[in-house]
C-alpha positions as CSV (number, residue, x, y, z in Angstrom):
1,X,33.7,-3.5,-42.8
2,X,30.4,-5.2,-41.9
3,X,28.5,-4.2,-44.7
4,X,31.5,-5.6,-47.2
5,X,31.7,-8.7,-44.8
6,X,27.7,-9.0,-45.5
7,X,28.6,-8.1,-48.9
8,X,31.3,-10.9,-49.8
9,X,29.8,-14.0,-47.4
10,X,26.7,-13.0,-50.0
11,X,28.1,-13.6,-53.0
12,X,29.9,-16.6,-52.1
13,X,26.3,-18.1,-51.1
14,X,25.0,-16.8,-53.9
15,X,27.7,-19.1,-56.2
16,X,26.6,-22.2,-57.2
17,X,27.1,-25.4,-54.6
18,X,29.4,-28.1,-55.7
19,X,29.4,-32.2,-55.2
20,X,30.5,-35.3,-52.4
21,X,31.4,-38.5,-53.6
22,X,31.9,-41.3,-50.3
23,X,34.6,-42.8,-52.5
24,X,37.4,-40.4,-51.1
25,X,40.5,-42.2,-51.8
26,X,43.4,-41.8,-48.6
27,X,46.6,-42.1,-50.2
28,X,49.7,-41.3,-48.0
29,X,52.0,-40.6,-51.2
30,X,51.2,-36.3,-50.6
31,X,49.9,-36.4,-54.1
32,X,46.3,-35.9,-55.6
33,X,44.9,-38.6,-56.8
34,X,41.5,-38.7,-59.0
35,X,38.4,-39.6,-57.7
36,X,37.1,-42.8,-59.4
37,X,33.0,-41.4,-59.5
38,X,31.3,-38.2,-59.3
39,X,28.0,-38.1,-57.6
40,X,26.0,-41.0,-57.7
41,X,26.3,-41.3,-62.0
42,X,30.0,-42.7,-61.5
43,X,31.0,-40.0,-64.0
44,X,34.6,-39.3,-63.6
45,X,34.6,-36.4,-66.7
46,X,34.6,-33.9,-63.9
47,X,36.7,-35.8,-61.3
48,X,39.2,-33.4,-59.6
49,X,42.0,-34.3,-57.8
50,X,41.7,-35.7,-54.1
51,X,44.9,-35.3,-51.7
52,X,46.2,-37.2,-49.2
53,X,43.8,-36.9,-46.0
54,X,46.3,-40.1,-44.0
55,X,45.5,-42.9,-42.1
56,X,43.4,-40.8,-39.5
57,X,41.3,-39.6,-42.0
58,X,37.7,-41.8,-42.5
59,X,36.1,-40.4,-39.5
60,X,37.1,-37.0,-39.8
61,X,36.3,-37.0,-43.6
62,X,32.9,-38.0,-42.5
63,X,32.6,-35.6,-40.1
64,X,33.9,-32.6,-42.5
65,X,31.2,-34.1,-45.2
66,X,28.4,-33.9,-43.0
67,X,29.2,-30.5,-41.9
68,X,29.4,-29.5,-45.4
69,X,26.4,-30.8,-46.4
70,X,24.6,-29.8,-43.5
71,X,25.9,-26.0,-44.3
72,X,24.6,-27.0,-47.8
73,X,21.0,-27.8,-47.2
74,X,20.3,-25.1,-44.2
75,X,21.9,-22.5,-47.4
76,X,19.1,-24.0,-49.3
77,X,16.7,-24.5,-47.4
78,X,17.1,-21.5,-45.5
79,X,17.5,-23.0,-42.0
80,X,19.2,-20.6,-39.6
81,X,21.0,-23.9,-38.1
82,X,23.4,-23.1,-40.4
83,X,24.9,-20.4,-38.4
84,X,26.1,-22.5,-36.4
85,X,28.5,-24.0,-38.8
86,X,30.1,-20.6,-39.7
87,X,33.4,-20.4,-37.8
88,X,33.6,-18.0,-35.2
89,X,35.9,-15.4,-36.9
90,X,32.9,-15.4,-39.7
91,X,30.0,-15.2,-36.8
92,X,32.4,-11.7,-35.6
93,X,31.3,-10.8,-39.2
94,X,27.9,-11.8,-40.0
95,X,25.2,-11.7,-37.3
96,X,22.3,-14.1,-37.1
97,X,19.8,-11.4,-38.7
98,X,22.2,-11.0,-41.3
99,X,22.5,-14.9,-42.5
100,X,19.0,-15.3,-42.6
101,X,18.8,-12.4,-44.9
102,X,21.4,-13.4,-46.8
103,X,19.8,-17.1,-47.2
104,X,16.5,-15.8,-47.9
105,X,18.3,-14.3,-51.0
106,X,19.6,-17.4,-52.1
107,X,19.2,-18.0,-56.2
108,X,15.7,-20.2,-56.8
109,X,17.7,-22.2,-58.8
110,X,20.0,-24.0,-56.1
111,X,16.6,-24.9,-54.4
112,X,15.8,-27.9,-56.2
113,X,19.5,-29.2,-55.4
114,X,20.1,-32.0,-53.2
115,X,23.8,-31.7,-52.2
116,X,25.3,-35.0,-52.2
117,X,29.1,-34.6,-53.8
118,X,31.9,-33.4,-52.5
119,X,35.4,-33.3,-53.8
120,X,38.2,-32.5,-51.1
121,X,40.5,-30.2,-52.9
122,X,43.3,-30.0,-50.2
123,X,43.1,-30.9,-46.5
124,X,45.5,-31.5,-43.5
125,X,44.5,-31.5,-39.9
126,X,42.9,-28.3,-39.3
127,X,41.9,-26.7,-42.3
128,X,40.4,-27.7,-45.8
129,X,39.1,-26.5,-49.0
130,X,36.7,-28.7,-50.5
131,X,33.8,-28.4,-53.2
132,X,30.3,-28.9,-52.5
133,X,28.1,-30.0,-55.8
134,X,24.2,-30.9,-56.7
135,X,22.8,-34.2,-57.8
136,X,21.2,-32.9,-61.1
137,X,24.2,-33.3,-63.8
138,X,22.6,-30.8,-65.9
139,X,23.5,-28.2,-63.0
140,X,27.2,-28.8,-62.8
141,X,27.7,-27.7,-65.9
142,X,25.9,-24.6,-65.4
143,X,27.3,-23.9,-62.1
144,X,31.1,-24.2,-61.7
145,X,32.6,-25.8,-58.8
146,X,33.0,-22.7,-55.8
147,X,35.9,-23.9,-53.3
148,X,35.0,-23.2,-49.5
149,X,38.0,-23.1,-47.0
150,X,36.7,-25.0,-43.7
151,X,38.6,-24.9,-40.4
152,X,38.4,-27.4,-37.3
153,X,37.5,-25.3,-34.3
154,X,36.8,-27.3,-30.9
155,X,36.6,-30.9,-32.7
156,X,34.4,-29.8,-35.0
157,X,34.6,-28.5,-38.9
158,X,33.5,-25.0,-39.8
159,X,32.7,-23.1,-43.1
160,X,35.0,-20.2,-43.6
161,X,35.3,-18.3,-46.1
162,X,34.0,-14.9,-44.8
């Protein structure tokens, strides 16, 4: 079970990163609304939809975003801090030795990415799934958007899909 834990949380590194926009809209109609920009070229070709996060919603937004994006850059960088952000039912599954590996095998061409956009798919209080993408626009259209589920767990947001 381990080895195919090791196996899957792998491949869904291995997938490309997606984007973060900071102009989330926070509609309280329950229905997706798009995203007026993508990334920092205001591009709204690839906008996907953004749901209702409520009135609540700026602070833990940001929060979820800089968790993301943290997960993003220790991925690419290869920092074992984010470990850390894995939630605890994913740490059961992948050790610390086992991360690292895993990072260490992460494509050479996400490593010139600097993860800035993210596009929240769905999201209520305690749970997420949201896209993470790179700055380079040549790269989202080689890399297709991967959606990553992300859980609160003692205040704080948590990647996982292990």
């Amino acid at each position: 079970m381990r080895a195919r834990s090791v196996v899957a949380i792998a491949a869904v590194f291995c997938l490309p990163l997606t984007a973060c926009s900071d102009d989330i809209e926070a509609k309280e109609s329950g229905k997706p609304t798009q995203s007026a920009s993508v990334g920092s070229g205001g591009d709204t070709s690839n906008a996907t939809p953004t749901p209702s996060v409520g009135d609540s919603a700026p602070d833990d937004v940001a929060a979820l975003k800089t968790a993301a994006l943290d997960f993003a850059r220790a991925r690419i960088e290869n920092d074992i801090s984010g470990y850390d952000l894995l939630s605890k039912r994913c740490q059961v599954d992948l050790s610390r030795a086992d991360f690292k590996a895993v990072s260490e095998n992460t494509h050479p061409d996400y490593r010139h990415l600097t993860m800035q956009n993210i596009w929240i798919y769905w999201y209520d209080d305690d749970r997420t799934q949201i896209s993470i993408r790179g700055n380079d626009p040549e790269d989202i259209g080689k890399y297709p958007g991967v959606l990553d589920t992300w859980i609160r767990e003692d205040g704080a947001w948590h990647w996982d899909d292990c």
